[in-house]
N, C-alpha and C positions, 0 to 999 in steps of 0.2 A: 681396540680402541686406543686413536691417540693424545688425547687429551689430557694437557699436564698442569695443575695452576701449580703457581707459588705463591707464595706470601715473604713477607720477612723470615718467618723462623720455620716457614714449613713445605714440604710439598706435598702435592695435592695429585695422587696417580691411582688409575685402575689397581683394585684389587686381584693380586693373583695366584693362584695356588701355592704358590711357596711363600706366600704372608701366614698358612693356616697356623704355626705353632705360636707366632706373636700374635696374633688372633684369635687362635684359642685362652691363652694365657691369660689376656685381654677380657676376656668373656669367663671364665673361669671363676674370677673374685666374687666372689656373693654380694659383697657393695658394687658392684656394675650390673650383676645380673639382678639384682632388687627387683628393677623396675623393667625388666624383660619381660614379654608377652610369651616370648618360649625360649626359657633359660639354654644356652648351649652345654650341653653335661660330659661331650667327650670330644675328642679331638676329629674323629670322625664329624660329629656334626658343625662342629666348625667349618669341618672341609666344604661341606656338602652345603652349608649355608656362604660361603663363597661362590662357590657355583651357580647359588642360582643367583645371586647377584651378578656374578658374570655374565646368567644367561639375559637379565635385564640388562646389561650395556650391550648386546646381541638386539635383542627387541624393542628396545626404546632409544638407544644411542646413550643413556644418563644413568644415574646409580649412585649408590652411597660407594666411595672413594678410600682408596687406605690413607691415610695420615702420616707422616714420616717429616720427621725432626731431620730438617738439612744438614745440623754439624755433627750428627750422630747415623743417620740414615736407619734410624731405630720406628719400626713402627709402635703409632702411640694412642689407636685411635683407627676411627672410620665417619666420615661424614659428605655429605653432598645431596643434591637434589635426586628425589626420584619419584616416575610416576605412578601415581597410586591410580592404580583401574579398576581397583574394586572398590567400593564404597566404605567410607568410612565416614561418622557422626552426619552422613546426607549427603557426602560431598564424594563424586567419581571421578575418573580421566582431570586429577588435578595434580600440580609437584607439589610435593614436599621438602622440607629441610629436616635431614637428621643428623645427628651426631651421636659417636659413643665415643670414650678415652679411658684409656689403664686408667684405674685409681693415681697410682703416683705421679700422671699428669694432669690433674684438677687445679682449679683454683691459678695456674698460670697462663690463664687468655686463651689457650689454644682452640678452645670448642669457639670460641668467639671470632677468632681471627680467622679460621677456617668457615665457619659461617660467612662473613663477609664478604670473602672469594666468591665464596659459592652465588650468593643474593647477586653481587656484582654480575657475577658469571647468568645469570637465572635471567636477568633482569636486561642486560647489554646485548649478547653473543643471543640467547633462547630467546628477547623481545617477549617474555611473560609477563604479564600485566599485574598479576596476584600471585604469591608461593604463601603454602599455609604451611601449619607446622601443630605439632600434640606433644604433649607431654604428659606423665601421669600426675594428678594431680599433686600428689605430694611428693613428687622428684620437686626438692626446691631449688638445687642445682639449675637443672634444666631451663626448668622456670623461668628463673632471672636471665639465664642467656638470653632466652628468647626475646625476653621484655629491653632488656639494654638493648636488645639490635633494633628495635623500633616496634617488634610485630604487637597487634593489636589481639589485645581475647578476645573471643567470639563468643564462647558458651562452654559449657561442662557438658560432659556427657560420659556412658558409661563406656569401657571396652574392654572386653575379657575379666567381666568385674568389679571393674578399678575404676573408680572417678580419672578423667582425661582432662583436659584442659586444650581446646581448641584455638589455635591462631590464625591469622593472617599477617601480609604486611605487602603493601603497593609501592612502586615504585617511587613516586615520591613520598613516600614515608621511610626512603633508605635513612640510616645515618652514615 
């Protein structure tokens, strides 16, 4: 896969087996994995959860994306669209928006400004009309991303236990 965005402070590249140890690392902190549906617990499954993210940019062309800080080339993060084909809160064959980031890069814009690209990218280059997005309900973190970039809530609902919090957001609703 070729596909590279940037942004101001970031770039925006396929995920690849030699991201697993900043990736694990990543996944590792009990405050990122909180609101994980299936905590990463070794470096192995890091790996292997890479993989199959590679094998969706294989199957779908899109995928959640590593994150990396341009004046460090330090990965910080994972985010981008991807297609969800199985059903989730009703909804199949639709993209989504996710993101994760280390702890120690929260709270300075990056889940946001990487979002952006992305929506940009979803909306322009992919011609998608709607990208939804979830979050667990009390990731308030998350939350607020989602809500600053424009997406609208849909509904609550439950998944793997945990109250969710459903979005949207259309194209003329970018900010």
């Amino acid at each position: 896969m070729n596909l590279i965005l940037e942004t101001e402070r970031l770039i925006l590249r396929p995920l690849e087996l030699s991201d697993v140890d900043g990736f694990f690392a990543m996944n590792d902190n009990p405050n990122v994995s909180k609101y994980l549906r299936i905590p990463l617990k070794t470096r192995g499954e890091a790996e292997a959860y890479i993989r199959k993210i590679i094998n969706e940019y294989q199957k779908n062309g899109i995928g959640r994306f590593a994150v990396v800080l341009k004046n460090t080339n330090n990965l910080i993060g994972f985010s981008g669209l991807k297609l969800r084909a199985n059903a989730e809160n009703g909804y199949e064959n639709v993209y989504d928006l996710g993101y994760r980031f280390a702890e120690e890069h929260w709270h300075q814009g990056f889940a946001t400004e990487a979002a952006q690209a992305w929506l940009k990218y979803g909306f322009n280059e992919m011609k998608l009309s709607v990208i939804h997005a979830c979050a667990v309900k009390d990731n308030i973190g998350s939350n607020k991303v989602l809500q600053k970039l424009g997406f609208e809530f849909t509904n609550e609902y439950m998944a793997n236990n945990e109250p969710h919090n459903w979005y949207k957001i259309e194209k003329h609703n970018l900010k």
